[in-house]
ROFIRO-549006 format. One record per residue (C-alpha): chain; x, y, z. Coordinates in nm, 3 decimals, decimal comma, always signed. Example, Ala and Ser with C-alpha at 12.3 -4.5 7.8 and 13.67 -1.06 7.14 Angstrom:
% ROFIRO-549006
[pt 'A'; [+1,230; -0,450; +0,780]]
[pt 'A'; [+1,367; -0,106; +0,714]]
% end
This chain:
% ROFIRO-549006
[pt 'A'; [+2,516; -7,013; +14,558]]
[pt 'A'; [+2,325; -6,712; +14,457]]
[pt 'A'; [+2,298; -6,590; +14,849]]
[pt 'A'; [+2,724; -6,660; +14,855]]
[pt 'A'; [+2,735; -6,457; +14,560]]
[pt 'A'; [+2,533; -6,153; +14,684]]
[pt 'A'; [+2,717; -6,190; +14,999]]
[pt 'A'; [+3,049; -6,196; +14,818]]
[pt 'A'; [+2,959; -5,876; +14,627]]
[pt 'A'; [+2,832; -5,696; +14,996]]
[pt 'A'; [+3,208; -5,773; +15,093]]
[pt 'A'; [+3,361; -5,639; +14,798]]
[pt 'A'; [+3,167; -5,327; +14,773]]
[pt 'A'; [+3,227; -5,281; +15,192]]
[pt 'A'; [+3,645; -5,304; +15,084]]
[pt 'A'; [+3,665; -5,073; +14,822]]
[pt 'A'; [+3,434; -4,799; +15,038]]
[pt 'A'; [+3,675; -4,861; +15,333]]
[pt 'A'; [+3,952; -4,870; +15,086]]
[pt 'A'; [+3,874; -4,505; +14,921]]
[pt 'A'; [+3,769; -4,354; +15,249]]
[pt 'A'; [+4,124; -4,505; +15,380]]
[pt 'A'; [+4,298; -4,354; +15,085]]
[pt 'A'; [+4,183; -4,061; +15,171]]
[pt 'A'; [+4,224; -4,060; +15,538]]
[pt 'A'; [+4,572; -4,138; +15,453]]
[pt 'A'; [+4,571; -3,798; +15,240]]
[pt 'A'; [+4,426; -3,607; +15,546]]
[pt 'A'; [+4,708; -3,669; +15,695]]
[pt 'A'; [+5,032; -3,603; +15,412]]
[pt 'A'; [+5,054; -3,185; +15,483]]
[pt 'A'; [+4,868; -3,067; +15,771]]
[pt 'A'; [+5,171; -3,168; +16,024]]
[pt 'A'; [+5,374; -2,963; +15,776]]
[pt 'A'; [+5,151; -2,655; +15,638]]
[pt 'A'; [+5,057; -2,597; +16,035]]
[pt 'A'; [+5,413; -2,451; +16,100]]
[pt 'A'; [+5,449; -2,197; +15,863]]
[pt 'A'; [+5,176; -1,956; +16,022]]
[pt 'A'; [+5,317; -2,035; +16,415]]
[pt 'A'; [+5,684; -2,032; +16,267]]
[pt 'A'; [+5,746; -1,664; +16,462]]
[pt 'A'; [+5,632; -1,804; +16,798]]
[pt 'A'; [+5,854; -2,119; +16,763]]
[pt 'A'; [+6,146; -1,910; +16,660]]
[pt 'A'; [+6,065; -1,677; +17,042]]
[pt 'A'; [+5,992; -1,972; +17,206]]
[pt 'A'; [+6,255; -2,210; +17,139]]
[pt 'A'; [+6,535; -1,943; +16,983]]
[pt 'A'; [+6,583; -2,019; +16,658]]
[pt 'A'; [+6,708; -1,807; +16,351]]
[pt 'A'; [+6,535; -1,772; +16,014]]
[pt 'A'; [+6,778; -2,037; +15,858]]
[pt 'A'; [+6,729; -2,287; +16,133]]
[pt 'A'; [+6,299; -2,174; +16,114]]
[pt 'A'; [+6,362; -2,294; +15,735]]
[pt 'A'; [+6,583; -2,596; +15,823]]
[pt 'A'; [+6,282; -2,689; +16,048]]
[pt 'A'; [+6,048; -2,708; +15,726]]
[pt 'A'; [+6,348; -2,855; +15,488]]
[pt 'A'; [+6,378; -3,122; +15,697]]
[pt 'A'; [+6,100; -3,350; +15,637]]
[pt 'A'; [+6,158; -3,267; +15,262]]
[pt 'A'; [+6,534; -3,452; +15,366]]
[pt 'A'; [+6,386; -3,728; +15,502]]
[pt 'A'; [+6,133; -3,789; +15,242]]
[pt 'A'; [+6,420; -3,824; +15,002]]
[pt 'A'; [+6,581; -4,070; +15,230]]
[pt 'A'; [+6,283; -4,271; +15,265]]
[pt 'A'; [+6,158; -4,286; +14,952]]
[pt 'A'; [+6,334; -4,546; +14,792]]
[pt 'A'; [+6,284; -4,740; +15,153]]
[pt 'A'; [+5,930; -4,748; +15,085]]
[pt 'A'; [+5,856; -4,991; +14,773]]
[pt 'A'; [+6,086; -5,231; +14,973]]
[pt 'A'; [+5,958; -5,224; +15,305]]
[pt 'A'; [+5,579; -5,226; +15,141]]
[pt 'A'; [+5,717; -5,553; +14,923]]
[pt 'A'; [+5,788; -5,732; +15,246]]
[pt 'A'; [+5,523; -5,662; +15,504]]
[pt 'A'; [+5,218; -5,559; +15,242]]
[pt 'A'; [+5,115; -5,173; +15,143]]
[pt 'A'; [+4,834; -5,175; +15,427]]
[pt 'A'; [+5,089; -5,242; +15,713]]
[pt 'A'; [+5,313; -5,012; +15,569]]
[pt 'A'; [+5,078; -4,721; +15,560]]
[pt 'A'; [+4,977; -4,841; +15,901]]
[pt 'A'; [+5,331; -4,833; +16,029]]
[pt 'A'; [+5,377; -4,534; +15,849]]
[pt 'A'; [+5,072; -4,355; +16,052]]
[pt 'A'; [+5,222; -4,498; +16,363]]
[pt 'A'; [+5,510; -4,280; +16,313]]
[pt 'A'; [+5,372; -3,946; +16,219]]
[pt 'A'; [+5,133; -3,960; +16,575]]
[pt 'A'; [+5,439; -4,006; +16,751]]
[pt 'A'; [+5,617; -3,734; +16,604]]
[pt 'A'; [+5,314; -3,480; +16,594]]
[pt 'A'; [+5,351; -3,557; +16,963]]
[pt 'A'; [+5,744; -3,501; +17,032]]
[pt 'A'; [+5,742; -3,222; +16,799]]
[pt 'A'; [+5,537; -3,045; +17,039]]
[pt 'A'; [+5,800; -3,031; +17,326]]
[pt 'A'; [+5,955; -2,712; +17,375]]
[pt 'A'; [+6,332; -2,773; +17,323]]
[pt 'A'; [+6,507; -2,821; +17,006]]
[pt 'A'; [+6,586; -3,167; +17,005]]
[pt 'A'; [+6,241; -3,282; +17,022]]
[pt 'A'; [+6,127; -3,015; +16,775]]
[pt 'A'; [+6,354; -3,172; +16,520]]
[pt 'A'; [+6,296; -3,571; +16,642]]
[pt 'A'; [+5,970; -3,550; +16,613]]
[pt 'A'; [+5,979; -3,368; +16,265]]
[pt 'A'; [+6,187; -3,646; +16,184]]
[pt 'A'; [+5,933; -3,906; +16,271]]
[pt 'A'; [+5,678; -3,664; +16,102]]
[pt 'A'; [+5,891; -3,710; +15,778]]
[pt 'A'; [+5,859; -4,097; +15,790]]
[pt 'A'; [+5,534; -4,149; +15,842]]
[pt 'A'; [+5,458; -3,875; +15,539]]
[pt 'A'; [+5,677; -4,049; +15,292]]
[pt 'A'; [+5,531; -4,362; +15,312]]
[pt 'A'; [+5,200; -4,233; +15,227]]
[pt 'A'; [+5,387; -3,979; +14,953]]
[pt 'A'; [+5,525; -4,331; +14,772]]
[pt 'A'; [+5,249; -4,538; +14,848]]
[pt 'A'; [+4,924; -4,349; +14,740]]
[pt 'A'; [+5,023; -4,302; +14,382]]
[pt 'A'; [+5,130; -4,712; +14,329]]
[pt 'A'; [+4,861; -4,842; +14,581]]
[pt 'A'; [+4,549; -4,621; +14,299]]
[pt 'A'; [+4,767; -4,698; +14,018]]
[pt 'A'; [+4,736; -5,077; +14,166]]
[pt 'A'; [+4,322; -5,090; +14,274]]
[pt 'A'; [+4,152; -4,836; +14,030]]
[pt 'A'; [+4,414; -4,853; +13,740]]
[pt 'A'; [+4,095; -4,754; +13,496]]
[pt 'A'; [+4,009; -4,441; +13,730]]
[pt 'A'; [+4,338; -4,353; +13,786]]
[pt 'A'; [+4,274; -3,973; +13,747]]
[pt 'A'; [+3,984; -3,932; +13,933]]
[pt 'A'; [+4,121; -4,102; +14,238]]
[pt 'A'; [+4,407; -3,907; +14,228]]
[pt 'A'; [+4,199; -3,581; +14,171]]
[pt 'A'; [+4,029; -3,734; +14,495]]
[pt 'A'; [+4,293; -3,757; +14,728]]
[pt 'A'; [+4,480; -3,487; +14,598]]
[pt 'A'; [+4,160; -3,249; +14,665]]
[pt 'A'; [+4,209; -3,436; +15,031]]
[pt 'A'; [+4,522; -3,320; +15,090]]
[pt 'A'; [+4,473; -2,969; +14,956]]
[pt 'A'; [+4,202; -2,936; +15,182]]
[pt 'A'; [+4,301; -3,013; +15,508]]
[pt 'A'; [+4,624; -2,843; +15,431]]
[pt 'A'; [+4,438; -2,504; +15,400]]
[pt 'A'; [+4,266; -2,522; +15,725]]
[pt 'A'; [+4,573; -2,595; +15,879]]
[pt 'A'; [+4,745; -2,330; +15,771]]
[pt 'A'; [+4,388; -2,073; +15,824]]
[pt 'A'; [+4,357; -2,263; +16,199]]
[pt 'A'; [+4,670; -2,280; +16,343]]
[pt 'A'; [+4,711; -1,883; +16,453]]
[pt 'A'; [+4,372; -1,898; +16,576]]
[pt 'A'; [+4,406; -2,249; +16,730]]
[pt 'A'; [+4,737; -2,093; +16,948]]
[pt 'A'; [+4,608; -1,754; +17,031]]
[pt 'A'; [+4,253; -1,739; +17,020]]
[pt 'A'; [+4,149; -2,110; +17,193]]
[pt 'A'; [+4,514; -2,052; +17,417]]
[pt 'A'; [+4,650; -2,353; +17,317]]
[pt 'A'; [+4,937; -2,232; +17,245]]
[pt 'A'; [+5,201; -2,362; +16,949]]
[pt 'A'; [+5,210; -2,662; +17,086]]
[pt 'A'; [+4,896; -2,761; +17,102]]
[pt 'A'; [+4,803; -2,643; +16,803]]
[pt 'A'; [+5,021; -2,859; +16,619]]
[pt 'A'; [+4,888; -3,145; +16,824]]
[pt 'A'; [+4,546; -3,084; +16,695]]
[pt 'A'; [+4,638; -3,220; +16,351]]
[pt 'A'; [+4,773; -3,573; +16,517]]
[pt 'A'; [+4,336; -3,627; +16,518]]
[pt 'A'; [+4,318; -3,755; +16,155]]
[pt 'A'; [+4,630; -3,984; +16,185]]
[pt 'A'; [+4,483; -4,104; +16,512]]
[pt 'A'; [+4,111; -4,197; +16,334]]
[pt 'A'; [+4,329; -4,315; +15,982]]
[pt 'A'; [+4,536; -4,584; +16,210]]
[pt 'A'; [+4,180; -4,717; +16,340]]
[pt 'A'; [+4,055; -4,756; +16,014]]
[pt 'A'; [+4,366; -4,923; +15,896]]
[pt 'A'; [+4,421; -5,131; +16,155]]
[pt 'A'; [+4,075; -5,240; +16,027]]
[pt 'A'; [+4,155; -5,261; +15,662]]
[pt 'A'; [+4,432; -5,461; +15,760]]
[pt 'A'; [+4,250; -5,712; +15,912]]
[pt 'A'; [+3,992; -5,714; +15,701]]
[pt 'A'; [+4,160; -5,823; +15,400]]
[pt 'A'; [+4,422; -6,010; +15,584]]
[pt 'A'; [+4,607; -6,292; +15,380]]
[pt 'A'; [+4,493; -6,168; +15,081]]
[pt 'A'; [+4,633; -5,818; +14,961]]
[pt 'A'; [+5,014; -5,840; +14,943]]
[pt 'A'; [+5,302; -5,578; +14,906]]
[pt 'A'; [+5,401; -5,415; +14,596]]
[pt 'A'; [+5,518; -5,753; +14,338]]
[pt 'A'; [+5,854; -5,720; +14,236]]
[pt 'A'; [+5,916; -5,598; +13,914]]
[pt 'A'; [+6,006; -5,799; +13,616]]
[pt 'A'; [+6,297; -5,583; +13,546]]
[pt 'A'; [+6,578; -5,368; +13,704]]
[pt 'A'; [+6,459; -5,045; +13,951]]
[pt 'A'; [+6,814; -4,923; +13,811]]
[pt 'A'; [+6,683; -4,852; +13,468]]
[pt 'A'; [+6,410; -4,592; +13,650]]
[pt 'A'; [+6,764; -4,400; +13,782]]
[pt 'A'; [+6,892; -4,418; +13,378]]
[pt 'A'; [+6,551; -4,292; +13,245]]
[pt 'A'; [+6,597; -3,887; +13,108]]
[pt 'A'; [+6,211; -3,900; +13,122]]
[pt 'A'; [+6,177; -3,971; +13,487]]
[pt 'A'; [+6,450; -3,751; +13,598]]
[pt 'A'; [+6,240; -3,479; +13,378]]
[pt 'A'; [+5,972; -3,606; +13,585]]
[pt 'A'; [+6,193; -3,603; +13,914]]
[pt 'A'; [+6,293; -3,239; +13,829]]
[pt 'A'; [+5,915; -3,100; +13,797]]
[pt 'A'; [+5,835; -3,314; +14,137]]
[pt 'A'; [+6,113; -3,147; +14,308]]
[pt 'A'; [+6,025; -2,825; +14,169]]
[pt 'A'; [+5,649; -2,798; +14,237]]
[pt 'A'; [+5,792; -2,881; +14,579]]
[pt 'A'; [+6,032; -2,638; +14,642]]
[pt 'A'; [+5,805; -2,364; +14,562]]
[pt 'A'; [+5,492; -2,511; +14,760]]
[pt 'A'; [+5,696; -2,542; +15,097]]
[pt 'A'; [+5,821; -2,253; +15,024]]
[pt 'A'; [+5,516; -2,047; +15,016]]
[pt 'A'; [+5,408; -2,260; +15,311]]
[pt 'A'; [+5,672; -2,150; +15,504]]
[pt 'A'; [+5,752; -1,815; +15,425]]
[pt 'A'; [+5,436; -1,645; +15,259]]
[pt 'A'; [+5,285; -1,510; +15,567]]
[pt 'A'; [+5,622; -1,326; +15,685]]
[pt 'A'; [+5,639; -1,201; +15,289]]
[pt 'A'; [+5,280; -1,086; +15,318]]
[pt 'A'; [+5,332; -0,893; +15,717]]
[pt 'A'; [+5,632; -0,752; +15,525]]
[pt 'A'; [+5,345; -0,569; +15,328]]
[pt 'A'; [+5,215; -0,454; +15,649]]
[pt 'A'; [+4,944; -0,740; +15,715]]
[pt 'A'; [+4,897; -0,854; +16,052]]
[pt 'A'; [+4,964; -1,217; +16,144]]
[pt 'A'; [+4,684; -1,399; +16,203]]
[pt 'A'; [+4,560; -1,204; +15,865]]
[pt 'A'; [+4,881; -1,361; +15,689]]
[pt 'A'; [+4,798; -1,727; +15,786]]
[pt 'A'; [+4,432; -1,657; +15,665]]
[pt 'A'; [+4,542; -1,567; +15,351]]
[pt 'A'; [+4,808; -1,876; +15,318]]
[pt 'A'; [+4,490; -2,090; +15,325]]
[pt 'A'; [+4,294; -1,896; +15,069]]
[pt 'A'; [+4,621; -1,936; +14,863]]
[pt 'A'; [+4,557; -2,331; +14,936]]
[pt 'A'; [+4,209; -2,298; +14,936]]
[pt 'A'; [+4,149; -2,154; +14,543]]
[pt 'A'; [+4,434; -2,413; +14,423]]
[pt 'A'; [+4,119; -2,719; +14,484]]
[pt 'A'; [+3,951; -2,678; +14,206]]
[pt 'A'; [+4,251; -2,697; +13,992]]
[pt 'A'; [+4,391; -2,999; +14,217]]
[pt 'A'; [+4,043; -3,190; +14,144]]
[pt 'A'; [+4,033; -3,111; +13,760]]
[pt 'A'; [+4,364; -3,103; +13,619]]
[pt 'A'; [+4,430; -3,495; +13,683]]
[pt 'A'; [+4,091; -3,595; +13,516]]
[pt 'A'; [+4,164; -3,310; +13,247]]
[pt 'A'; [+4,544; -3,477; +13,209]]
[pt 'A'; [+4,379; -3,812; +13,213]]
[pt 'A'; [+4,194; -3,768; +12,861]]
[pt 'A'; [+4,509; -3,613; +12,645]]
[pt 'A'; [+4,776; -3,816; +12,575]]
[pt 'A'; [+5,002; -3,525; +12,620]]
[pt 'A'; [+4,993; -3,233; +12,909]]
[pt 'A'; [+5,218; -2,986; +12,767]]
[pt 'A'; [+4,970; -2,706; +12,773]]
[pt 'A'; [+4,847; -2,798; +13,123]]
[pt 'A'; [+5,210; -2,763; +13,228]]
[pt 'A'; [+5,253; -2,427; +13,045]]
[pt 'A'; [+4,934; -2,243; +13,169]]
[pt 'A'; [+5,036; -2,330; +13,542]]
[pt 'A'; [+5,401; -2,237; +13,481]]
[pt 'A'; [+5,299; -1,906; +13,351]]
[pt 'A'; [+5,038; -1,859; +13,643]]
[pt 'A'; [+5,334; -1,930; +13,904]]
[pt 'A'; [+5,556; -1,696; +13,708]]
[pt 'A'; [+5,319; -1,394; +13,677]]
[pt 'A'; [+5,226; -1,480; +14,093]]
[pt 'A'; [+5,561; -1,429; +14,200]]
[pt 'A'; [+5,605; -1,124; +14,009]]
[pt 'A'; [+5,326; -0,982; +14,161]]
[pt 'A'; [+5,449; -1,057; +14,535]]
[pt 'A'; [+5,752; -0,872; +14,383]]
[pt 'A'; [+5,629; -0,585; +14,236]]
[pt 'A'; [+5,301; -0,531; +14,412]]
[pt 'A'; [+5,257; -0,332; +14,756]]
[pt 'A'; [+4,892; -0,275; +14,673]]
[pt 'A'; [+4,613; -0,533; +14,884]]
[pt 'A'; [+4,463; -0,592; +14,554]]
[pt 'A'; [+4,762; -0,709; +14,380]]
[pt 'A'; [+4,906; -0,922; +14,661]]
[pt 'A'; [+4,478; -1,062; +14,625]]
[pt 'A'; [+4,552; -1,156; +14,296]]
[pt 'A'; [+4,900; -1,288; +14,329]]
[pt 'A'; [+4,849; -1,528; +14,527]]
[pt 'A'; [+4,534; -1,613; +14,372]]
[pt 'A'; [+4,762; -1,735; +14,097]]
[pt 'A'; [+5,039; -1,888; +14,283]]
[pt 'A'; [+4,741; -2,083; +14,445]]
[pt 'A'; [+4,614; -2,197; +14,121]]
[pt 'A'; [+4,949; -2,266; +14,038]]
[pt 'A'; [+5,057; -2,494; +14,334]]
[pt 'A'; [+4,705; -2,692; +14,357]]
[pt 'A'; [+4,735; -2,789; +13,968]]
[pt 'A'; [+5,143; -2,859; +13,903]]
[pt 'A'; [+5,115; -3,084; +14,254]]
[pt 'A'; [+4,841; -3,345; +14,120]]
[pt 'A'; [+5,037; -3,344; +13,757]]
[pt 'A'; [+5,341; -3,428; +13,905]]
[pt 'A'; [+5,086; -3,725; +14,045]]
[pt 'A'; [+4,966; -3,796; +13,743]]
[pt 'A'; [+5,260; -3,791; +13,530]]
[pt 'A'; [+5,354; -4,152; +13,814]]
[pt 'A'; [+5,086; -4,315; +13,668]]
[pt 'A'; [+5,045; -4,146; +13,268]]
[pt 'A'; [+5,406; -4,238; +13,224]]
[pt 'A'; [+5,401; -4,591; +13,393]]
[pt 'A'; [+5,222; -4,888; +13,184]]
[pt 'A'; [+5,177; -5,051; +13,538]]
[pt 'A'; [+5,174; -5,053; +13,899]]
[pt 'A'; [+5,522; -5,178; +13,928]]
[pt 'A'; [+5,680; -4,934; +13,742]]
[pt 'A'; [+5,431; -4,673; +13,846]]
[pt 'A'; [+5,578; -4,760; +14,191]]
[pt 'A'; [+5,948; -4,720; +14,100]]
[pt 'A'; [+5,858; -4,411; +13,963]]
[pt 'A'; [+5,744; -4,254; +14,246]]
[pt 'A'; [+6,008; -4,408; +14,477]]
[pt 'A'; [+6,252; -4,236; +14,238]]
[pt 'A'; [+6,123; -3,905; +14,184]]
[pt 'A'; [+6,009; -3,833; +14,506]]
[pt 'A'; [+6,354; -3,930; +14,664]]
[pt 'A'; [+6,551; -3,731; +14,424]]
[pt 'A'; [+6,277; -3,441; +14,385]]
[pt 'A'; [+6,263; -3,358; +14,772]]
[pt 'A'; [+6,654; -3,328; +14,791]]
[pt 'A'; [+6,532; -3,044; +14,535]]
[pt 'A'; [+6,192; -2,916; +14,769]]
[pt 'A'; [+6,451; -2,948; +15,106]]
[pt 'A'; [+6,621; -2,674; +14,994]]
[pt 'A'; [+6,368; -2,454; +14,924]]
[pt 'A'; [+6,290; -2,291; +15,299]]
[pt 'A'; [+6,599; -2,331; +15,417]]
[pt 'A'; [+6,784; -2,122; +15,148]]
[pt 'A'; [+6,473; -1,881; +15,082]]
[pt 'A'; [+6,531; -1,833; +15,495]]
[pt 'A'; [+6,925; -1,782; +15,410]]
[pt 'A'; [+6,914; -1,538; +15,159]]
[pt 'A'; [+6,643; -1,292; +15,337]]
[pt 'A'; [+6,875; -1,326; +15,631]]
[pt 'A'; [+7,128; -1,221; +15,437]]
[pt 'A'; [+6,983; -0,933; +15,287]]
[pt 'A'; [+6,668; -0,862; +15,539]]
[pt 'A'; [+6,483; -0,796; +15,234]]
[pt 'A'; [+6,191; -1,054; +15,025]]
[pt 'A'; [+6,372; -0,915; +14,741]]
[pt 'A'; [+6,616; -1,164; +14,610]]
[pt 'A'; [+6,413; -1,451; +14,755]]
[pt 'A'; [+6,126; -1,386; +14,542]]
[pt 'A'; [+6,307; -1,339; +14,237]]
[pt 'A'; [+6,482; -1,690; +14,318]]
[pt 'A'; [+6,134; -1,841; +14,318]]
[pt 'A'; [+6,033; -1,656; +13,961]]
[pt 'A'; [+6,345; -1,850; +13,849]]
[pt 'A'; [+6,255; -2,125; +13,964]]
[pt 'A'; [+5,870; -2,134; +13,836]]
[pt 'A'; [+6,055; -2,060; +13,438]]
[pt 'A'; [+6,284; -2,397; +13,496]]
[pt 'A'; [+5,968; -2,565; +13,682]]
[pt 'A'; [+5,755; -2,476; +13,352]]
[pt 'A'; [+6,049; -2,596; +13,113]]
[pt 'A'; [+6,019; -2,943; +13,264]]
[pt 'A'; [+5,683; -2,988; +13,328]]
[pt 'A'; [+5,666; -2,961; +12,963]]
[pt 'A'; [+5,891; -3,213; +12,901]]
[pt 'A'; [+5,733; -3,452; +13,120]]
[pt 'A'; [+5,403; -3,368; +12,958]]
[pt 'A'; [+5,479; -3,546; +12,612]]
[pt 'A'; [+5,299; -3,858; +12,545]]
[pt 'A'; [+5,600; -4,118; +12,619]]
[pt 'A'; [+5,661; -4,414; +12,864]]
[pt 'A'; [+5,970; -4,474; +13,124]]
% end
């Protein structure tokens, strides 16, 4: 019995190490096919032909998708179990990394498509799935995985100009580079799924109506600071290095400095979960960040000096690696359990990327419209004031 037992333990110790390092695998993988493009965005746009509003289309349209599938997710996870719909999920986003890389506009936008998919799954699921295995460490994992994300996300962005120019791989292949983590996440998956086969099930159903989520003023406050925090981080993903060669910085310079932006925002993506964790409510943490995102902005604006444009996006990375994880957080603070933790996130992430999808697509509109950074910045200012307003609101200590 007591040899069982110890055996029993080994087991359960072995799941939850594969489980974490799956979790996080899974995280690897949630920007890097998106945050790649924004640096290599110019030599699409000469290579395949496409204008600044269709460049931003190109980055708004995984945002559209995500929306789509997000309240797919919950339902497709309830029917075939969370592991094989992160697995199936996966699946997807390696066969889009790999379209996406063909020349020609259809395939660009397929496999984007397919890229979109296999992102939202892992958007909805991560939150519920944590909320569901380490409901007493709730902030930490999420300070975890969120930390992944941030991370590979930077070196994306720093390695992709390098990556096309300097190894000659081209755009192409330097977008296929980041189909490697998906590729070793699907093994380990695949693993996880057989390992705990006939025992881990999808998301339960929940007790009561998903309608009253969609009724809920606090989760559409919630929805609202999701789709926010969105907009303004694909945003800067997509269009920062063309603001910052507007300034007279060269290109591969630009992308460097898009992953520094990404790069100083970990710290804040690590603490501000466990931080949020121990208060019962996060209106100051919400308030500090808006007024960092604000005062970032304003400096892109306003600045023409290297040390400004340093500083600014200094802040704005601050401010996009701490109001990303609260939006996280606030899933799982607000929700008294998985299941509703789950609707949550189905809900706000579907209605808060129809917000983030128009971010780079009307940011590309209105500079090509005016050739100027001028009016598109000050939309973003705008938008960090009504991103701060609501973050606030979804910081006070309630339940949906």
């Amino acid at each position: 019995m007591e040899l069982q037992h110890e055996s029993s333990a080994r087991m359960k110790s072995t799941y939850i190490f594969l489980l974490v390092t799956g979790i996080v695998l899974v995280a690897f993988n949630l920007r890097p096919a998106i945050t790649s493009v924004g640096p290599l965005v110019g030599m699409i746009q000469e290579d395949v032909g496409l204008a600044h509003w269709s460049a931003g289309l190109l980055m708004s349209f995984p945002l559209l998708v995500f929306a789509t599938m997000s309240p797919i997710v919950p339902k497709i996870a309830n029917r075939i179990s969370n592991e094989m719909t992160l697995l199936v999920g996966l699946i997807a986003l390696i066969i889009g990394i790999g379209i996406r890389s063909i020349p020609m506009t259809f395939f660009l936008f397929t496999g984007t498509l397919l890229i979109g998919v296999g992102i939202a799954v892992g958007n909805v699921l991560l939150p519920a799935v944590v909320k569901d295995k380490f409901p007493d460490k709730f902030g930490l994992m999420t300070s975890v995985y969120s930390t992944s994300m941030g991370l590979v996300a930077s070196l994306a962005s720093g390695l992709s100009v390098p990556l096309a120019k300097d190894l000659n791989l081209g755009w192409q292949g330097a977008l296929i580079v980041w189909g490697i983590p998906a590729i070793i996440a699907i093994l380990l998956w695949t693993y996880l799924l057989r390992f705990n086969q006939g025992k881990q099930g999808g998301i339960k159903k929940p007790s009561s109506s998903s309608k009253e989520m969609w009724l809920s003023p606090l989760a559409w406050q919630i929805a609202i600071f999701m789709g926010f925090q969105s907009f303004l981080f694909y945003v800067t993903i997509s269009w920062l290095p063309e603001i910052l060669q507007s300034h007279g910085l060269s290109m591969g310079t630009a992308g460097w400095l898009l992953s520094i932006t990404q790069l100083v925002g970990l710290p804040a993506s690590f603490f501000i979960p466990v931080i949020a964790g121990r208060y019962q409510s996060q209106v100051w943490i919400a308030m500090i960040l808006g007024l960092l995102s604000i005062i970032g902005y304003a400096g892109l604006l306003l600045g023409s000096s290297y040390p400004i444009l340093i500083i600014s996006i200094i802040f704005i990375g601050v401010a996009l690696g701490g109001n990303f994880p609260l939006a996280l957080s606030y899933i799982g603070l607000r929700s008294k359990n998985a299941n509703r933790a789950v609707e949550l996130s189905g809900m706000t992430q579907s209605t808060g990327y129809i917000l983030a999808a128009i971010g780079p697509l009307l940011i590309g509109y209105l500079y090509d419209r005016t050739h100027l950074w001028t009016i598109p910045l000050i939309t973003l200012i705008v938008i960090s004031v009504v991103l701060t307003v609501f973050g606030m609101m979804s910081g006070r200590n309630r339940y949906v």
